[in-house]
C-alpha positions as CSV (number, residue, x, y, z in Angstrom):
1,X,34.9,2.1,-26.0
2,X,35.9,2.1,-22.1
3,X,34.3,4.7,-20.5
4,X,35.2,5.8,-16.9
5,X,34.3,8.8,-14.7
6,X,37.3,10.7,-12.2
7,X,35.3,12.9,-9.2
8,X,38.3,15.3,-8.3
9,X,35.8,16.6,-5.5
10,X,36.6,13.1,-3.9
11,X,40.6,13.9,-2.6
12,X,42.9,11.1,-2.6
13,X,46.3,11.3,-1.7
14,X,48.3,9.4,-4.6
15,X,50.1,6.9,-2.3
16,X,48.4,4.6,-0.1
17,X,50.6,5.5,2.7
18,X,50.0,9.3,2.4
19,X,47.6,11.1,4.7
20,X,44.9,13.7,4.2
21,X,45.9,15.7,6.8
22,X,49.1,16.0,5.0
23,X,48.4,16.4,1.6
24,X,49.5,19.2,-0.2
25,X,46.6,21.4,-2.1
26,X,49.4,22.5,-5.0
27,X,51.9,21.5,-6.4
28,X,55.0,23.5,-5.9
29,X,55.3,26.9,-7.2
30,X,56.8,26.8,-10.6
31,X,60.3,28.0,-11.4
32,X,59.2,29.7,-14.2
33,X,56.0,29.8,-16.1
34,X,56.3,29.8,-20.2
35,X,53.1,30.1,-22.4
36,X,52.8,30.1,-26.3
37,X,56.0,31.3,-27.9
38,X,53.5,33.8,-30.0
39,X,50.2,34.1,-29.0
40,X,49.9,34.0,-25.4
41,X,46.3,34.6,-23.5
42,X,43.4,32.6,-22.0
43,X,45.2,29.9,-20.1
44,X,43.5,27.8,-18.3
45,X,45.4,24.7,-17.6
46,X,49.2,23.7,-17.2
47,X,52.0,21.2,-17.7
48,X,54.3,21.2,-14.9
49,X,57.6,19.3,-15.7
50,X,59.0,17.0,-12.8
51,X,61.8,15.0,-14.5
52,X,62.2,12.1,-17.4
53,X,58.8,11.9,-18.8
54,X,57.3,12.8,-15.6
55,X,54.7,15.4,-16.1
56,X,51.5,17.1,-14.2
57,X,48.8,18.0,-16.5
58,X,46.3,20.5,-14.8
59,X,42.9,21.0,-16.2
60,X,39.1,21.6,-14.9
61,X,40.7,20.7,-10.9
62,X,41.7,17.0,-12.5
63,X,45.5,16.4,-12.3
64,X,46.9,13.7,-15.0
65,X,50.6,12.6,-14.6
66,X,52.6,10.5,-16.8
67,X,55.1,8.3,-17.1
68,X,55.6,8.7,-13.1
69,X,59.5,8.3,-12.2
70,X,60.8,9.7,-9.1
71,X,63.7,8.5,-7.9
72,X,66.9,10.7,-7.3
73,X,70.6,11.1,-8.5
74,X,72.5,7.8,-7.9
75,X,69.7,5.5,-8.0
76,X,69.2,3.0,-10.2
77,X,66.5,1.4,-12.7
78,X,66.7,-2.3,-14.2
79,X,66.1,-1.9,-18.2
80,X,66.6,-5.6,-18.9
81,X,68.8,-8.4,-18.4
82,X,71.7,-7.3,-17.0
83,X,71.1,-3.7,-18.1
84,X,70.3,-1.2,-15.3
85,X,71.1,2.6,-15.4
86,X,72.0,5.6,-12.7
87,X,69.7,8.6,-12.5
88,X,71.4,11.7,-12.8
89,X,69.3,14.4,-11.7
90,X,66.8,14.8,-8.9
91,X,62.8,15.4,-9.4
92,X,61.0,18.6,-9.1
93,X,59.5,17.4,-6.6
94,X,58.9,13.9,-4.5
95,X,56.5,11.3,-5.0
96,X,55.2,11.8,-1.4
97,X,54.9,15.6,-1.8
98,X,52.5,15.7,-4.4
99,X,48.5,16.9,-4.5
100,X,45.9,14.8,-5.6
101,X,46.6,12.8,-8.9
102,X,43.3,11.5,-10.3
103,X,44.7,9.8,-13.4
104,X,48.1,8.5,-14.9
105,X,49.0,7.8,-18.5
106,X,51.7,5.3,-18.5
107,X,53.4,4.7,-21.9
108,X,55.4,1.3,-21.0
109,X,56.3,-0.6,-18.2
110,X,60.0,0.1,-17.9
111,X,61.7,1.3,-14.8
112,X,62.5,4.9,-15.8
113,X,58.8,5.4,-16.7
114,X,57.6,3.3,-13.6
115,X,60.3,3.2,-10.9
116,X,60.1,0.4,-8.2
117,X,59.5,3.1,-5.2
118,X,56.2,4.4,-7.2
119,X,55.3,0.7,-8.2
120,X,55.3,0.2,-4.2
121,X,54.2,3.4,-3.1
122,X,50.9,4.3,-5.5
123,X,47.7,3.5,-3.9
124,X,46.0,0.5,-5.9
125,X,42.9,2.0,-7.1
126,X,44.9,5.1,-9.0
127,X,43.3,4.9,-12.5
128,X,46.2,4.0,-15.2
129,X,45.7,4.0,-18.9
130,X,48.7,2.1,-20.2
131,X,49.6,-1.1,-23.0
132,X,48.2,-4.5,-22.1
133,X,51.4,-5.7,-21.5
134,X,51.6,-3.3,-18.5
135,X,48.5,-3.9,-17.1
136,X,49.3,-8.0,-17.0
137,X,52.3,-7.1,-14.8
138,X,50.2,-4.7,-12.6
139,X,47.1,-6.8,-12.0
140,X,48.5,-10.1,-11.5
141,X,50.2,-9.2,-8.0
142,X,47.5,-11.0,-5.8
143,X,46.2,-9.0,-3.1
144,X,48.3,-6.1,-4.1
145,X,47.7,-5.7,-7.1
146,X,46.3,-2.3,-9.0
147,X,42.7,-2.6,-9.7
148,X,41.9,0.4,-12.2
149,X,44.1,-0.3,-15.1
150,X,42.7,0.0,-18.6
151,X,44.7,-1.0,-21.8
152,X,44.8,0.8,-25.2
153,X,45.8,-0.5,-28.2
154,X,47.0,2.0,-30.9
155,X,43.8,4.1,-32.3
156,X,41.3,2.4,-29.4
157,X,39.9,5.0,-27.3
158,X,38.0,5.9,-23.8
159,X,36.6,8.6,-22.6
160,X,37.2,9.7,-19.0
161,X,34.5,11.8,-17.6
162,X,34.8,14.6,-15.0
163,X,32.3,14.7,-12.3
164,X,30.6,17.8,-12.4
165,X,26.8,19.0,-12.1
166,X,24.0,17.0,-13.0
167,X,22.5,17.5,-16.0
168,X,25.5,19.2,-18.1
169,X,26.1,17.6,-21.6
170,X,29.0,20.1,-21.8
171,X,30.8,18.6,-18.6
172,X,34.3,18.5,-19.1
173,X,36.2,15.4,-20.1
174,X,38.9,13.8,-21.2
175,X,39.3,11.5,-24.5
176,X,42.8,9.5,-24.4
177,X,43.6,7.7,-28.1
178,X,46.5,5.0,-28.3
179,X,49.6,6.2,-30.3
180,X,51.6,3.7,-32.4
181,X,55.3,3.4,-30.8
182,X,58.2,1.3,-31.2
183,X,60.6,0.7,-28.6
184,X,63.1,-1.2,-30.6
185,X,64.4,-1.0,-34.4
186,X,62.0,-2.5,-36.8
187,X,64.8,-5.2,-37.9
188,X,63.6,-8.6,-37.6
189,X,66.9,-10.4,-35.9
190,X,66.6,-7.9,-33.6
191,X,62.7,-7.8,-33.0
192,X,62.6,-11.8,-32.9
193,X,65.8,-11.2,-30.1
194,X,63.9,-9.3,-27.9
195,X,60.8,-11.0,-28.0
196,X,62.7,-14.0,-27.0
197,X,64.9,-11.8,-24.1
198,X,61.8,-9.5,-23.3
199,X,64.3,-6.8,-22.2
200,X,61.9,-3.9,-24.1
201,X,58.7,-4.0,-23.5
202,X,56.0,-2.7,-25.7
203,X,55.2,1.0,-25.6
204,X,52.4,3.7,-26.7
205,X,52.0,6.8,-27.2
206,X,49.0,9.0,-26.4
207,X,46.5,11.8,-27.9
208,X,45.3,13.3,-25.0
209,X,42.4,15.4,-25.8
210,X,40.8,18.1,-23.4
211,X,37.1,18.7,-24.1
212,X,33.6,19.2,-23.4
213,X,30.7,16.7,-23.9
214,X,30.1,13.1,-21.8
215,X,30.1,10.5,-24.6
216,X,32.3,10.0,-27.8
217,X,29.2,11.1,-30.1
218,X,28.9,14.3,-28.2
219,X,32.8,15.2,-27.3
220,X,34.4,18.4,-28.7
221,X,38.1,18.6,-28.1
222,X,39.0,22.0,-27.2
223,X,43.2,20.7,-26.9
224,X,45.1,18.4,-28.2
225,X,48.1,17.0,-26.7
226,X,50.3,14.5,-28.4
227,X,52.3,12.3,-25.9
228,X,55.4,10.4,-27.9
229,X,56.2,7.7,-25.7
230,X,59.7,6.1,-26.0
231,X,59.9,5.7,-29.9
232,X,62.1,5.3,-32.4
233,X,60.9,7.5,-35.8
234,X,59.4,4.3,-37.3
235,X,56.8,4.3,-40.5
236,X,53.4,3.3,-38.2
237,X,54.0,7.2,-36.6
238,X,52.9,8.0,-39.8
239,X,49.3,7.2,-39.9
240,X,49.1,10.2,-37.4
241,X,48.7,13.2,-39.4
242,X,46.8,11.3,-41.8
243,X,43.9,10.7,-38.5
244,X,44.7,14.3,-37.0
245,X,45.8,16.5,-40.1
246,X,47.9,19.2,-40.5
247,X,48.5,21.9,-37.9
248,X,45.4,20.0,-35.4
249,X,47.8,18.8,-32.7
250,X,48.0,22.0,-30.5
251,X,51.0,20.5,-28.6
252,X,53.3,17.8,-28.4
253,X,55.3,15.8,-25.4
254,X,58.4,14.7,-27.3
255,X,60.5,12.0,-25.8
256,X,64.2,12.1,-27.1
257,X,67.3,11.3,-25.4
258,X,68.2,8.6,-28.1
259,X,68.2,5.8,-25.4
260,X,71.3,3.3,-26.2
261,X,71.5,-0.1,-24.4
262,X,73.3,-1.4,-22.9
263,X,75.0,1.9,-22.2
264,X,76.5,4.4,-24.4
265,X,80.3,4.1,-23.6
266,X,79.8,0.5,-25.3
267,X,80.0,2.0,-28.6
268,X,79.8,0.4,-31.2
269,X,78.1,-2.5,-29.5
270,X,74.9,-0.6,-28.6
271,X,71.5,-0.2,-30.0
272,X,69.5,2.9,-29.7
273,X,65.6,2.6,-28.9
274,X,64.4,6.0,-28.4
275,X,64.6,9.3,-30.8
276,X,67.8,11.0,-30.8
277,X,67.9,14.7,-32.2
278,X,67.5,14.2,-35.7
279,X,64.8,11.7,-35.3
280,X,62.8,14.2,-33.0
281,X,63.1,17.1,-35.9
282,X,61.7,14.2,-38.4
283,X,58.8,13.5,-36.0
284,X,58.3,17.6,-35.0
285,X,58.2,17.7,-39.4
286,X,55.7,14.6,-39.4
287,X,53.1,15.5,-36.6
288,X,53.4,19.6,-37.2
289,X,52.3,20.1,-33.6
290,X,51.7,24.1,-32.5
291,X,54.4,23.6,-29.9
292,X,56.7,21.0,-28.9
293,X,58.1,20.6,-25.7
294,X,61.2,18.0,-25.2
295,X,61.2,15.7,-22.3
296,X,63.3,12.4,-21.5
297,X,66.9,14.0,-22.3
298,X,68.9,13.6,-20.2
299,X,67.9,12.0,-16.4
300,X,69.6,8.9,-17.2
301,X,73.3,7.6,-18.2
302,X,71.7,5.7,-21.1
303,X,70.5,8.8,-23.0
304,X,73.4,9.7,-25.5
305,X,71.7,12.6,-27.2
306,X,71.7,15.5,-25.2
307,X,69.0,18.3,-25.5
308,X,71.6,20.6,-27.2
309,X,71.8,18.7,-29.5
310,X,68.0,19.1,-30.0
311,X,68.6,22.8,-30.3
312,X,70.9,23.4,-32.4
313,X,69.2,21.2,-35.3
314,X,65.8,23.1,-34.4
315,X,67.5,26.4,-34.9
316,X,69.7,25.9,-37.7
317,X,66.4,24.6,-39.9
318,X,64.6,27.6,-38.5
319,X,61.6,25.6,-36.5
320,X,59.7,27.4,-34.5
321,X,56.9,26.7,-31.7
322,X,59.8,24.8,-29.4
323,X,59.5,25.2,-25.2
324,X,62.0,24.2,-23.0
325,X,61.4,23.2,-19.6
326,X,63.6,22.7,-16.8
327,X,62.6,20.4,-14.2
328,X,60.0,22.6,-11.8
329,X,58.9,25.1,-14.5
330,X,55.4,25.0,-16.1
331,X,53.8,25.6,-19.5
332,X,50.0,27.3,-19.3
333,X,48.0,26.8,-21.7
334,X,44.7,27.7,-23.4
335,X,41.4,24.9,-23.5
336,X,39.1,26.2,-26.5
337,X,35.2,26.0,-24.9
């Protein structure tokens, strides 16, 4: 098992051009703040949503941000050959105007996960858990390459220890599992297509567990957080609740959208490799997480399933445990000791 340690205490600005002097303590103040739809108390950490699958996960002073994608409306990402797509909303916030990140989880190497301003911009020694396919890309740039990425492959594990007092079994830390994703339909013409093409990459999702305890033999998760990735509602999500069981996943970071390439106004000539509406339900059914927050609906013109969409299935079969966030608001909540 990798095992790495994050010292907060030692502030780094997240881009290699940014200055201390500069560098913001917070992040902006939220919009709004939600906590648990019914039993609210005790929060000690937070989600803040930027945008896409951006998020800032706030626990114990560390900050962990996924998926990191900041450009603005009218830019654009390349998805492919010949397939790019236009942003169409903004980010809570810009790259250059965040805190301290000490840690990103980085589901694929795509441009609307990793755009080409925060491929240039991040300073190299940022740690970034992501799929060995990614970490080829980023380490094999020469002299400007990244030099802290560590690969998962679905079920491996790492811990990632917090630097804290001396002598503490009970130090904080983090525990990040691989998740089982797939990016594409699981139809062979079209999996042997794309191997040959490479226009979608492999993904992962992630269990991000928040805990106490310095080594796998002595960690006790105190939060679960299940991180989707760009999926499709494939049979290999299924070994999840069998490794987690039921109503163990405190909260989950659903990505939907129902991606379609090349673009959506090509219908019928399109293939969709993400979970639209109906898919996300199935998965919310599968994984029974406490609460489910949606992200990845609708920041790009290749997403055809809008988040209403989302809604009205959710409330029609009665669900509960569902928070929305809009870009800039935050979800606090509660780390069991």
């Amino acid at each position: 098992m990798q095992h790495i340690t994050i010292d907060p205490r030692k502030v780094q600005p997240p881009t290699r051009d940014g200055g201390l002097n500069d560098l913001p303590e917070h992040l902006p103040t939220p919009k709004a703040t939600n906590t648990h739809p019914v039993k609210p108390g005790g929060e000690n950490a937070s989600i803040y949503f930027v945008g896409t699958a951006t998020t800032i996960i706030e626990w114990q002073g560390v900050r962990i941000m996924t998926d990191p994608n900041f450009l603005h409306a009218g830019d654009h990402v390349h998805l492919g050959p010949g397939v790019s797509s236009q942003r169409k909303t903004n980010p809570a916030v810009d790259l250059h105007e965040l805190p301290r990140i000490d840690l990103v989880l980085l589901s694929h190497y795509h441009g609307d996960h990793f755009d080409q301003h925060v491929e240039a911009s991040l300073r190299r020694n940022l740690p970034i858990v992501t799929t060995s396919h990614a970490k080829k890309i980023l380490t094999s740039k020469g002299p400007d390459s990244f030099t802290a990425i560590y690969d998962l492959e679905p079920f491996q594990q790492m811990m990632i220890n917090i630097e804290s007092d001396p002598g503490n079994d009970a130090s904080p830390s983090l525990r990040v599992t691989g998740m089982p994703g797939k990016h594409v339909p699981v139809v062979k013409p079209i999996e042997k297509l794309n191997e040959f093409v490479g226009a979608i990459p492999p993904t992962n999702g992630w269990m991000l567990e928040l805990g106490h305890g310095k080594d796998a033999s002595s960690f006790k998760p105190g939060y679960r957080i299940y991180i989707s990735g760009d999926t499709l509602m494939v049979d290999d999500l299924k070994e999840i609740p069998k490794r987690y069981g039921e109503h163990n996943i405190d909260l989950m970071l659903i990505h939907l959208g129902g991606t379609t390439v090349p673009s959506p106004s090509l219908s019928p000539f399109t293939l969709m490799v993400t979970m639209d509406a109906k898919q996300g339900v199935e998965l919310m059914r599968l994984v029974k997480p406490d609460v489910t927050i949606p992200v990845h609906y609708d920041d790009y013109d290749v997403f055809a399933s809008p988040l209403g969409d989302f809604k009205e299935i959710v409330e029609r079969e009665g669900l509960g445990g569902v928070v929305y966030l809009d870009r800039g608001e935050e979800y606090r909540f509660a780390v069991r000791q």
